[in-house]
SERO-4910 file (N, C-alpha, C, O; in steps of 0.05 Angstrom, whole numbers):
BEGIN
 pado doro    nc1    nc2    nc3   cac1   cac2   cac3    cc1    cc2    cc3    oc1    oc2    oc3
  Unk    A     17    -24      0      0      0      0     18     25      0     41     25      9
  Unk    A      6     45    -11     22     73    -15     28     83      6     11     75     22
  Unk    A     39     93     13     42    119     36     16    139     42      3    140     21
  Unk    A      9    148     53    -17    156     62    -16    161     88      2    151    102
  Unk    A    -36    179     99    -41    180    129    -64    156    145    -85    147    135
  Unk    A    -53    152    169    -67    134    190    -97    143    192    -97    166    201
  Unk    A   -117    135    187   -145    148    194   -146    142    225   -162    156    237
  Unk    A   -132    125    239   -138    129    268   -132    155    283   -150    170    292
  Unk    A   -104    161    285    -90    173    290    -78    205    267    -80    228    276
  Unk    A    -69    199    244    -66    218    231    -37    219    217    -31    237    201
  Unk    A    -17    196    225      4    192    235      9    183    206     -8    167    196
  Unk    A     35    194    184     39    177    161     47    157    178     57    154    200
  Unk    A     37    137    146     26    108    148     35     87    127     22     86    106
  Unk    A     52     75    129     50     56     94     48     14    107     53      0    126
  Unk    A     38     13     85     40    -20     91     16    -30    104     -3    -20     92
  Unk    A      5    -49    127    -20    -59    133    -28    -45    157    -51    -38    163
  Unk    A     -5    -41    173     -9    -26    193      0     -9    203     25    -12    205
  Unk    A    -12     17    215      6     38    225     17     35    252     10     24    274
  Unk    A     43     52    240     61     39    262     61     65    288     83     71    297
  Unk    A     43     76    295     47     99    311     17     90    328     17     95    352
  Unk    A     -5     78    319    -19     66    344    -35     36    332    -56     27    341
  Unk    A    -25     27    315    -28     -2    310    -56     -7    297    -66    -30    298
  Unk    A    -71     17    283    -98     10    263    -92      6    234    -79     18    217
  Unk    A   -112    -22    236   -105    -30    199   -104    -10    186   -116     11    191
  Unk    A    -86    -17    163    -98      7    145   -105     -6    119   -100      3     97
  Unk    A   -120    -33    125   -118    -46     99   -155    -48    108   -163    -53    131
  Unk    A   -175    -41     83   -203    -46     85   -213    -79     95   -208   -100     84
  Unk    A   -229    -72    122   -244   -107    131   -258   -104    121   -265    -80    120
  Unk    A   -272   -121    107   -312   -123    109   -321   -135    123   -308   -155    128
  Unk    A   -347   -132    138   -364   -132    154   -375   -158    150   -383   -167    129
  Unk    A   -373   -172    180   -373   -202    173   -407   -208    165   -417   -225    152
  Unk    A   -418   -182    181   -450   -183    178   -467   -177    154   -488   -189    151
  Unk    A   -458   -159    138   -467   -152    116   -456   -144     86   -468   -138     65
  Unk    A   -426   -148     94   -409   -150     66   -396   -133     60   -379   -132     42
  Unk    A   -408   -105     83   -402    -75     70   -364    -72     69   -349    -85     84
  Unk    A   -356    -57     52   -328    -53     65   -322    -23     78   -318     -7     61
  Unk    A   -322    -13    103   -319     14    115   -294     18    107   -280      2     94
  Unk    A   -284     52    118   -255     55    115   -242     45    127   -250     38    150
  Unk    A   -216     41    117   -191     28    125   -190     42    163   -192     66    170
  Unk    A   -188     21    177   -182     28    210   -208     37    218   -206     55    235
  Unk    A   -232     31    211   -258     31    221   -262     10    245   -253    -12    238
  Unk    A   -269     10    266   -268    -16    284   -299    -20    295   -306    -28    317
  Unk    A   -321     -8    268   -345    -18    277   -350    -13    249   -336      3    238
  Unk    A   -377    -28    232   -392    -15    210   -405     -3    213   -421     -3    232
  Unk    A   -403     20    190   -418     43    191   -452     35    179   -470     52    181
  Unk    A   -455     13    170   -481      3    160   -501     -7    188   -522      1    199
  Unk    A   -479    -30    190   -498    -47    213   -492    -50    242   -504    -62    259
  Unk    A   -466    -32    242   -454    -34    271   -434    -51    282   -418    -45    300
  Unk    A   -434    -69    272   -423    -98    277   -394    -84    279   -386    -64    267
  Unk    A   -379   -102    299   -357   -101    313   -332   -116    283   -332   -137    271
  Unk    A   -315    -93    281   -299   -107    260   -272   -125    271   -256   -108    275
  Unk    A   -261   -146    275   -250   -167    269   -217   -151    269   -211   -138    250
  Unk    A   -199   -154    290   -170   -146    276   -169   -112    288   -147   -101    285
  Unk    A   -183   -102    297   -183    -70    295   -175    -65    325   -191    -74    342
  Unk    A   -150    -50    336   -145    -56    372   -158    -30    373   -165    -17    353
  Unk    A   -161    -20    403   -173    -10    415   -154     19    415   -130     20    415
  Unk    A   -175     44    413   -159     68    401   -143     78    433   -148     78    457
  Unk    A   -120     87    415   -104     99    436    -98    119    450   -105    135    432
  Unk    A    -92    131    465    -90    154    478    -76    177    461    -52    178    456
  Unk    A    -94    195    454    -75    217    441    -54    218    423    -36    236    426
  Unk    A    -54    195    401    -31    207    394    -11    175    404      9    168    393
  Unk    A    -24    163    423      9    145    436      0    120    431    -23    115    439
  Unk    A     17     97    417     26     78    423     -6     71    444    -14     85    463
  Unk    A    -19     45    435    -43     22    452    -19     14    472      3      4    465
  Unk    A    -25     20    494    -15     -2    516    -21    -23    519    -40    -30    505
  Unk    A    -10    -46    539    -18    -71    545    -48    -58    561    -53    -34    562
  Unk    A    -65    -79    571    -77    -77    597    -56    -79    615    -34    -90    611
  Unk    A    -62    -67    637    -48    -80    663    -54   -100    682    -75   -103    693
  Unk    A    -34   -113    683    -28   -144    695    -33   -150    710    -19   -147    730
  Unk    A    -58   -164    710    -73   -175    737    -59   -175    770    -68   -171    793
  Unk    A    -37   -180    761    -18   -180    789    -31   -153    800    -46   -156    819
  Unk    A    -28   -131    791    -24   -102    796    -47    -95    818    -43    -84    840
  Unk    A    -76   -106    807    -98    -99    821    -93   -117    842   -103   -107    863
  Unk    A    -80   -142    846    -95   -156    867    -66   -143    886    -72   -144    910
  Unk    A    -39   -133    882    -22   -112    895    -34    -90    910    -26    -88    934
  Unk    A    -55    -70    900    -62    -57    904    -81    -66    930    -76    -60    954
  Unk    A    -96    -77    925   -122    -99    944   -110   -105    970   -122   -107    992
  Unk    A    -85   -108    967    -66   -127    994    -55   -105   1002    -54   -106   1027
  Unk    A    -42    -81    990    -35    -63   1010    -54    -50   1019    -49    -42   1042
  Unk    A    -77    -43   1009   -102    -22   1018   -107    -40   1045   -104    -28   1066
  Unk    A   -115    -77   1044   -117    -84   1065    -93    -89   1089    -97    -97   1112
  Unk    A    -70    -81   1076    -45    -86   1099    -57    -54   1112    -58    -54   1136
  Unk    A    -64    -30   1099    -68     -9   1116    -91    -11   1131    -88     -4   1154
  Unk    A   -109    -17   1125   -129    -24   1145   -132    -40   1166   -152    -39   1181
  Unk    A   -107    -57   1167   -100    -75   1190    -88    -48   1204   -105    -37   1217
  Unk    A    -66    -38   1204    -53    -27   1216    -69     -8   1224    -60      1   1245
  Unk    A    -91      3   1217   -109     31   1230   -121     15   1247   -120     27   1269
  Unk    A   -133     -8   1249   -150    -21   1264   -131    -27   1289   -142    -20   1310
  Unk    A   -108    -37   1290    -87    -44   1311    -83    -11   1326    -82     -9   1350
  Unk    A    -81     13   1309    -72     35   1327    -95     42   1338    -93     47   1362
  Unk    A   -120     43   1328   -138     58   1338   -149     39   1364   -160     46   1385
  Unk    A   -144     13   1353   -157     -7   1383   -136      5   1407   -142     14   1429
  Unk    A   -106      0   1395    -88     -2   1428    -97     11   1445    -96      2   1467
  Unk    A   -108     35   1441   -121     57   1467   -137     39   1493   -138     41   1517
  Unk    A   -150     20   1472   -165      6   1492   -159    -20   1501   -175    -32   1515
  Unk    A   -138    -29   1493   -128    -56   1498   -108    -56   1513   -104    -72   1531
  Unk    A    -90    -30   1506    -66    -30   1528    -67      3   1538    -50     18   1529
  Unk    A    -86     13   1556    -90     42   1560    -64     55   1563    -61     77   1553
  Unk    A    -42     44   1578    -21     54   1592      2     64   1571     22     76   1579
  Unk    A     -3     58   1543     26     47   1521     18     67   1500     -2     61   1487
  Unk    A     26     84   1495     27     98   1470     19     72   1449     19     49   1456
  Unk    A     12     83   1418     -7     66   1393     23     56   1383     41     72   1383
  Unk    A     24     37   1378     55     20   1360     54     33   1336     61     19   1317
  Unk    A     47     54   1331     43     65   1292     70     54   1280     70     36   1263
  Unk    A     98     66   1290    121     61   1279    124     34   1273    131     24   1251
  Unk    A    117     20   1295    125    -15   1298     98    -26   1278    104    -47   1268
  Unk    A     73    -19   1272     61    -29   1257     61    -20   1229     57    -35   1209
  Unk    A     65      8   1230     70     16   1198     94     -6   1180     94     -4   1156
  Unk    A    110    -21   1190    129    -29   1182    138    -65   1182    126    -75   1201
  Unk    A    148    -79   1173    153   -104   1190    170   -106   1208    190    -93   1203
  Unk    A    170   -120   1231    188   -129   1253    217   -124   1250    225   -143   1235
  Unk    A    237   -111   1254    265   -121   1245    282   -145   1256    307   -147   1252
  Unk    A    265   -164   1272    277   -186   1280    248   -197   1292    226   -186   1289
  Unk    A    254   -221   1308    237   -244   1326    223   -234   1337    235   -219   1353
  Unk    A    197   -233   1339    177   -226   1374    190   -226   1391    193   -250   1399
  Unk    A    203   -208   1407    216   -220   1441    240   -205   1440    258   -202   1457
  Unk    A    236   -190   1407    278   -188   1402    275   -164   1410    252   -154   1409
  Unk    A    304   -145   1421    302   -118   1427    289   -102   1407    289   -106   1383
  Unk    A    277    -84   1420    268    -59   1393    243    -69   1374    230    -51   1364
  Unk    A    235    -97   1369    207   -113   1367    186    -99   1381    190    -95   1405
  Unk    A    167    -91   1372    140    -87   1386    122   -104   1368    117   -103   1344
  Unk    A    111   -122   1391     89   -145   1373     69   -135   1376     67   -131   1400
  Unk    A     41   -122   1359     13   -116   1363      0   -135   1384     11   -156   1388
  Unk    A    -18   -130   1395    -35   -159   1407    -47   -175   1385    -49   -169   1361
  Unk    A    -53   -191   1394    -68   -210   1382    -98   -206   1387   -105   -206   1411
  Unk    A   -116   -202   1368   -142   -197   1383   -155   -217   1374   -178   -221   1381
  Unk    A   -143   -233   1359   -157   -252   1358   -161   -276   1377   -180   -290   1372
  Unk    A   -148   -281   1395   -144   -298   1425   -155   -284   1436   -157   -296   1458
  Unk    A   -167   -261   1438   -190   -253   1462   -210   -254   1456   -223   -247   1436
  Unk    A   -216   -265   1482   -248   -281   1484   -267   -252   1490   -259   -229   1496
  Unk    A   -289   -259   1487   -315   -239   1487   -315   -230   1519   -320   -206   1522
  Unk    A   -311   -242   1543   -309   -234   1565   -285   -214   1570   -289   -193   1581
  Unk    A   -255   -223   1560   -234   -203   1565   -235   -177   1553   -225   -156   1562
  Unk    A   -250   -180   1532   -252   -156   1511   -273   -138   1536   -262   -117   1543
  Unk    A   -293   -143   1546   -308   -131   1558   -302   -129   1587   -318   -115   1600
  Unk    A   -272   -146   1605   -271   -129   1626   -243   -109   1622   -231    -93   1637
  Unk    A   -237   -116   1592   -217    -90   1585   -217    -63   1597   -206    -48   1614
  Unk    A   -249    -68   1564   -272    -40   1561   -272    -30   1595   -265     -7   1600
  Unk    A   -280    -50   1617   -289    -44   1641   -277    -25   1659   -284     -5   1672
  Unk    A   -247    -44   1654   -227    -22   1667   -220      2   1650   -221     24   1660
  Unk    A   -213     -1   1627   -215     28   1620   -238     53   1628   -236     77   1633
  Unk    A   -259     37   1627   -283     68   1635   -285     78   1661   -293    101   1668
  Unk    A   -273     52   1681   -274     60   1705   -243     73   1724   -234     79   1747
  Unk    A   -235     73   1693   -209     90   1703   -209    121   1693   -195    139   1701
  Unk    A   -226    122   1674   -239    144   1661   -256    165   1690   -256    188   1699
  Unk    A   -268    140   1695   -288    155   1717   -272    169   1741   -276    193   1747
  Unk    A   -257    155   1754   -241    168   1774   -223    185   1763   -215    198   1782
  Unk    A   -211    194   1740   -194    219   1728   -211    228   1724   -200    250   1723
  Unk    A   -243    234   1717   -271    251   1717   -267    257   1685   -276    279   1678
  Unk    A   -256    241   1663   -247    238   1642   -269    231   1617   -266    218   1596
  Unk    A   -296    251   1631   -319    249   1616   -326    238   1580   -342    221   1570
  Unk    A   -306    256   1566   -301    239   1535   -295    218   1541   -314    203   1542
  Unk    A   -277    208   1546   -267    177   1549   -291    164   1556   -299    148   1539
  Unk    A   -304    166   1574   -327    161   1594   -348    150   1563   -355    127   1556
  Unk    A   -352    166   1556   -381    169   1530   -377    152   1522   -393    134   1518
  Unk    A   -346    154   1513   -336    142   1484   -334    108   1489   -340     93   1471
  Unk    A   -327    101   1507   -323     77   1514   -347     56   1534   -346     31   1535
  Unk    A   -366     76   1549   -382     58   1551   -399     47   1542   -406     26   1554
  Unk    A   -412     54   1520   -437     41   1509   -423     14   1499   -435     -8   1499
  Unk    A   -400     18   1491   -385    -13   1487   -375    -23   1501   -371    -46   1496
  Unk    A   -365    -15   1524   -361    -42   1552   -392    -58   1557   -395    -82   1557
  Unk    A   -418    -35   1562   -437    -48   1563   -457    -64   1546   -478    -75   1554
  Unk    A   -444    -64   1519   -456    -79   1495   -421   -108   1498   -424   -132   1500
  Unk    A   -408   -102   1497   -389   -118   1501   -392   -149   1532   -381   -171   1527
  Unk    A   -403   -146   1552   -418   -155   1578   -444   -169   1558   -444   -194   1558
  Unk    A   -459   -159   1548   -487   -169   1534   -483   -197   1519   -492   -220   1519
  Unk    A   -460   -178   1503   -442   -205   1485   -427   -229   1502   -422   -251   1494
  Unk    A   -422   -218   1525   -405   -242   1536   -423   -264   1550   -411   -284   1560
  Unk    A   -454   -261   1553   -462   -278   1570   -467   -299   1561   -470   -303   1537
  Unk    A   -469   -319   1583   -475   -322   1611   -448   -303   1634   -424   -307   1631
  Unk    A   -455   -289   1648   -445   -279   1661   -443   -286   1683   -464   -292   1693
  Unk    A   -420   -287   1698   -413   -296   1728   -413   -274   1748   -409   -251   1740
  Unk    A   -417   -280   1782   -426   -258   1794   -409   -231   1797   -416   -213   1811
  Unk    A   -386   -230   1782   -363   -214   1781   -368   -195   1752   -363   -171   1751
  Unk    A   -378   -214   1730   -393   -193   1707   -412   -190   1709   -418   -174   1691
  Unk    A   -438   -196   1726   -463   -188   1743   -454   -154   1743   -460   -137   1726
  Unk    A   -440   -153   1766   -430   -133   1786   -420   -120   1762   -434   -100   1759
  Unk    A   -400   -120   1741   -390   -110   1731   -404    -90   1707   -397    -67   1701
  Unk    A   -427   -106   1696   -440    -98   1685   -462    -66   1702   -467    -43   1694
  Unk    A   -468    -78   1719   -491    -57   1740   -480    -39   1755   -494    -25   1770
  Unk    A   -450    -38   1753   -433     -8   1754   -433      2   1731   -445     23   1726
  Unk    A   -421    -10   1718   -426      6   1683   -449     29   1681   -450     53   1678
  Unk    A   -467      7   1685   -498     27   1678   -501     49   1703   -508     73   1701
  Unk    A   -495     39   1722   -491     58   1744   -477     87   1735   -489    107   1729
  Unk    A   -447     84   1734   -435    100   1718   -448    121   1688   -448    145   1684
  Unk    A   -458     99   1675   -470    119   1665   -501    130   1659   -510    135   1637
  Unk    A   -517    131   1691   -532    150   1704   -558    136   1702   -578    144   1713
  Unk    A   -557    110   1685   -575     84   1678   -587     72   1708   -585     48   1714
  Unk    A   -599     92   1726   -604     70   1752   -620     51   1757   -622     35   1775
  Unk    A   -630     54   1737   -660     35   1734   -649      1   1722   -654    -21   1731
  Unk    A   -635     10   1703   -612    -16   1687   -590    -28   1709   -584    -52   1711
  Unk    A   -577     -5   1727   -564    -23   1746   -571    -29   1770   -556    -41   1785
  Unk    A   -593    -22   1777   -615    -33   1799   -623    -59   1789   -622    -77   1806
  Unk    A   -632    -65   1763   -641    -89   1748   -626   -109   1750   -634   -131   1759
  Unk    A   -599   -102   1741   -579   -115   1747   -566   -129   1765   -556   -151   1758
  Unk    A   -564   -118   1791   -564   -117   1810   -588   -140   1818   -576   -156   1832
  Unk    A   -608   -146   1816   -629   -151   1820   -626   -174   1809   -640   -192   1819
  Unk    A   -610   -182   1787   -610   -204   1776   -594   -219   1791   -598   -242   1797
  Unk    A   -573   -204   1797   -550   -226   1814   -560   -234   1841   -556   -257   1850
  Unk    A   -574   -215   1855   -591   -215   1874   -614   -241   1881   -624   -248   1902
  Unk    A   -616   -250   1855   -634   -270   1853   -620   -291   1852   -631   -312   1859
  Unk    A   -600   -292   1845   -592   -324   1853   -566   -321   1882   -555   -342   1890
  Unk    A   -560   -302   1891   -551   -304   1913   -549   -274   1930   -534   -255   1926
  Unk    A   -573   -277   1952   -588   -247   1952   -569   -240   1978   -574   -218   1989
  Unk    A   -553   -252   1986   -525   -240   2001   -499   -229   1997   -482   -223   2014
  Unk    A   -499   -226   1963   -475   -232   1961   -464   -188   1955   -473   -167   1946
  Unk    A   -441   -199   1970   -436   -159   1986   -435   -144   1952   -449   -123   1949
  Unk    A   -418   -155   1926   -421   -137   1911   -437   -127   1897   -432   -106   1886
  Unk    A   -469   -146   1892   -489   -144   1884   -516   -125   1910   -538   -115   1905
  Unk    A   -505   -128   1929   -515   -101   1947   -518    -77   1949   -533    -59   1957
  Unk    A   -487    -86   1933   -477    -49   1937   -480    -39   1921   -479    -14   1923
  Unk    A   -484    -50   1900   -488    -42   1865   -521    -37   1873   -529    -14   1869
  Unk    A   -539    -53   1881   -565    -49   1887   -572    -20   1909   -593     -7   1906
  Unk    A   -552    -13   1928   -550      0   1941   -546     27   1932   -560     44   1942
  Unk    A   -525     34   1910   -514     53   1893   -532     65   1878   -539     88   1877
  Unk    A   -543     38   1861   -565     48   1830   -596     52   1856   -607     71   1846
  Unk    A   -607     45   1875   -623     55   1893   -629     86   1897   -649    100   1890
  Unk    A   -595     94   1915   -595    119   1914   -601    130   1887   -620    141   1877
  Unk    A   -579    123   1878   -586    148   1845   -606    149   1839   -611    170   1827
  Unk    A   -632    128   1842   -650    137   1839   -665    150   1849   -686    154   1837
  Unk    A   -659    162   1876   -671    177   1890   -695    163   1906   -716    175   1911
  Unk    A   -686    127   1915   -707    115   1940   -676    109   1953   -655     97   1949
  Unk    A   -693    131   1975   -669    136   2004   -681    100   2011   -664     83   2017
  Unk    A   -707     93   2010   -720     70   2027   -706     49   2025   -691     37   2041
  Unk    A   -713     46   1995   -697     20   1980   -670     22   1989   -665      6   2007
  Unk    A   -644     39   1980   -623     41   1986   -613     26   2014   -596     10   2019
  Unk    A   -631     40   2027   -626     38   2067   -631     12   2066   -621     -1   2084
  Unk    A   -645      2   2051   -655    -32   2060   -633    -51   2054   -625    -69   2069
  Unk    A   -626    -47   2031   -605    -57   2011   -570    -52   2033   -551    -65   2041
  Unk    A   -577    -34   2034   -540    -26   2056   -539    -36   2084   -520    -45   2097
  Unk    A   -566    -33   2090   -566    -54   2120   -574    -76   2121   -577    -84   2143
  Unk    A   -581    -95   2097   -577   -125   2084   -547   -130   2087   -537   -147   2102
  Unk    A   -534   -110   2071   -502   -106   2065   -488   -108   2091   -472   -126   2094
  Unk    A   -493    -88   2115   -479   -102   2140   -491   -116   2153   -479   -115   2174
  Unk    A   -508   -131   2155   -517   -160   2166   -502   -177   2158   -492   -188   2177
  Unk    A   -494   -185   2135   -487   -213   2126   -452   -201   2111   -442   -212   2091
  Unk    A   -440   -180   2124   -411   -178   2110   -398   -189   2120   -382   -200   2105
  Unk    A   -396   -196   2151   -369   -212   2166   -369   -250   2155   -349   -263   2150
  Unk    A   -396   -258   2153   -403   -280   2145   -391   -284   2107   -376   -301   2098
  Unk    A   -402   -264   2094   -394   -265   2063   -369   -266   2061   -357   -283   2047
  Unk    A   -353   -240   2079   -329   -227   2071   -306   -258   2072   -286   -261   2058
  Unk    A   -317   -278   2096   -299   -296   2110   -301   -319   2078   -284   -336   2074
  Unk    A   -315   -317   2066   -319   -337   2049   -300   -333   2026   -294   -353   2015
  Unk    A   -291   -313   2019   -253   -307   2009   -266   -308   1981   -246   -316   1968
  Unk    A   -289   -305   1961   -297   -310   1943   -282   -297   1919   -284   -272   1922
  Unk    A   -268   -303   1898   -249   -293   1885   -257   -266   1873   -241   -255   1858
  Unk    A   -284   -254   1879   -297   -235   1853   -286   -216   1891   -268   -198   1889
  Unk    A   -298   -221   1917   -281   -213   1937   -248   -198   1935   -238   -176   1937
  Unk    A   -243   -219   1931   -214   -212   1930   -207   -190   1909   -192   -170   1912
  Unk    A   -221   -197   1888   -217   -180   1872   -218   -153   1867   -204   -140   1851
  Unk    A   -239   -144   1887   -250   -114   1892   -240   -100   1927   -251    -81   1937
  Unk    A   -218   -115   1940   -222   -104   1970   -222    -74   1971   -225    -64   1994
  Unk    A   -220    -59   1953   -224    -23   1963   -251    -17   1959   -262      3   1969
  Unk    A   -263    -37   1942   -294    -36   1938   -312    -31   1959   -327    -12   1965
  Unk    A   -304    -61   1973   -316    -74   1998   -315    -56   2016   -336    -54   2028
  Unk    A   -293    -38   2025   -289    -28   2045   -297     -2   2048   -302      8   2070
  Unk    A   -300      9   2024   -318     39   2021   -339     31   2018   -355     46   2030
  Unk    A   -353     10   2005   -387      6   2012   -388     -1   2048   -408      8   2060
  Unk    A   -373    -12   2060   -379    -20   2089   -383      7   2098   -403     13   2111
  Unk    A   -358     31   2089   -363     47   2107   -385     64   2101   -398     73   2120
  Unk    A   -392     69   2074   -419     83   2062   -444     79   2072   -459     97   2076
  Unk    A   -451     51   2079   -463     30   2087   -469     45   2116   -492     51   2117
  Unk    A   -455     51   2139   -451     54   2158   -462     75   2161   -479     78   2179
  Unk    A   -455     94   2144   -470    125   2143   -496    119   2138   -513    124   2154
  Unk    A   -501    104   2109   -533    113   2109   -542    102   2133   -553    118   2149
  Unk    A   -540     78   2139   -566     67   2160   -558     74   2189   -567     61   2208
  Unk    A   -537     95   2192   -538    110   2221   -516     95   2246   -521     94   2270
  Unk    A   -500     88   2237   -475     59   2245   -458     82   2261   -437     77   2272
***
């Protein structure tokens, strides 16, 4: 074929194909109806039909690229999700390890040696925590919130210690208790009176489910109820307290400011 210009492009042209973005320049006909369009047509102008041999037009002027190589997208996929691991690990640590600044450096990056090795910071694992740890995490964090009077923190974190407790049950008389301070805490007296009330029902002595009943009482404003509940509470403490019960042990500054609270309301 003569020398001539590219109808794709515009680009002189000689031979079958132009060599500046790769459109025939030799006439197809139309497998559908016979027609022959111009040379580097890549549809008929009669019937539409898709012409056979014709690549896909190119960018301005340049050279058809490849597609890009499947590798590339599913590259892209794995780092978007390597970053979304790592946002999920900084933004949790607040609540998993309150005391420790967020590992950003140590997670933005890989390890430069072994778990254990100097200068290693390993993320937790959240996946080994069970539905109960996750929720007396939440616990201690809000209630460490509460005594620094650390009201944002407070907001922010209880509606999920107390949806976190929901998720963990069956609950034992230590997430009973744990739970009906929560709601206590946050101004719910009616929810940790209930609460309270539940643990109450299967062991209506027991000192931390008193005092929690005792607490969410007052806040509600029955001096009656309260007074009944706190002088239940010193009747049966020397007897409970001796019983060494581990959710006991667990709380002794508890115990000892409800005894003495206890003492005030009912006139001791």
């Amino acid at each position: 074929m003569s020398a001539g210009l590219c109808p794709r492009c515009g680009a002189a042209a000689t031979g079958s194909f132009c060599a500046s973005c790769g459109a025939s320049l030799a006439p197809v006909t139309c497998p559908a109806c016979g027609t022959t369009p111009a040379a580097g047509a890549r549809f008929c102008n009669k019937g539409g039909a898709g012409l056979a041999g014709q690549p896909a037009p190119a960018a301005s002027g340049t050279p058809s690229a490849a597609p890009p190589a499947r590798a590339d997208g599913q590259l892209a996929w794995w780092l978007a999700g390597g970053m979304l691991v790592i946002l999920i690990i900084i933004v949790a640590w607040p609540v998993i390890n309150p005391s420790e600044p967020p590992p950003a450096a140590a997670a933005a990056r890989p390890a430069a040696g072994p778990p254990g090795a100097p200068g290693v910071v390993s993320p937790p694992d959240l996946s080994t925590m069970t539905p109960r740890e996750a929720a007396d995490r939440l616990f201690n964090r809000v209630m460490a919130a509460v005594e620094l009077e650390d009201e944002a923190t407070v907001q922010q974190f209880l509606p999920m210690a107390i949806q976190a407790y929901d998720i963990a049950r069956p609950l034992d008389d230590d997430g009973v208790y744990h739970l009906a301070t929560l709601k206590r805490a946050g101004g719910d007296f009616a929810g940790a009176l209930a609460t309270a009330q539940e643990g109450l029902a299967a062991k209506p002595d027991h000192l931390l489910m008193l005092a929690a009943a005792g607490d969410a009482a007052e806040g509600a404003g029955d001096e009656a109820g309260a007074k009944t509940y706190w002088r239940h509470f010193l009747d049966v403490y020397d007897v409970q307290h001796a019983l060494g019960l581990e959710e006991y042990l667990g709380h002794p500054d508890v115990l000892e400011e409800a005894r003495a609270h206890a003492r005030e309301v009912v006139g001791e």
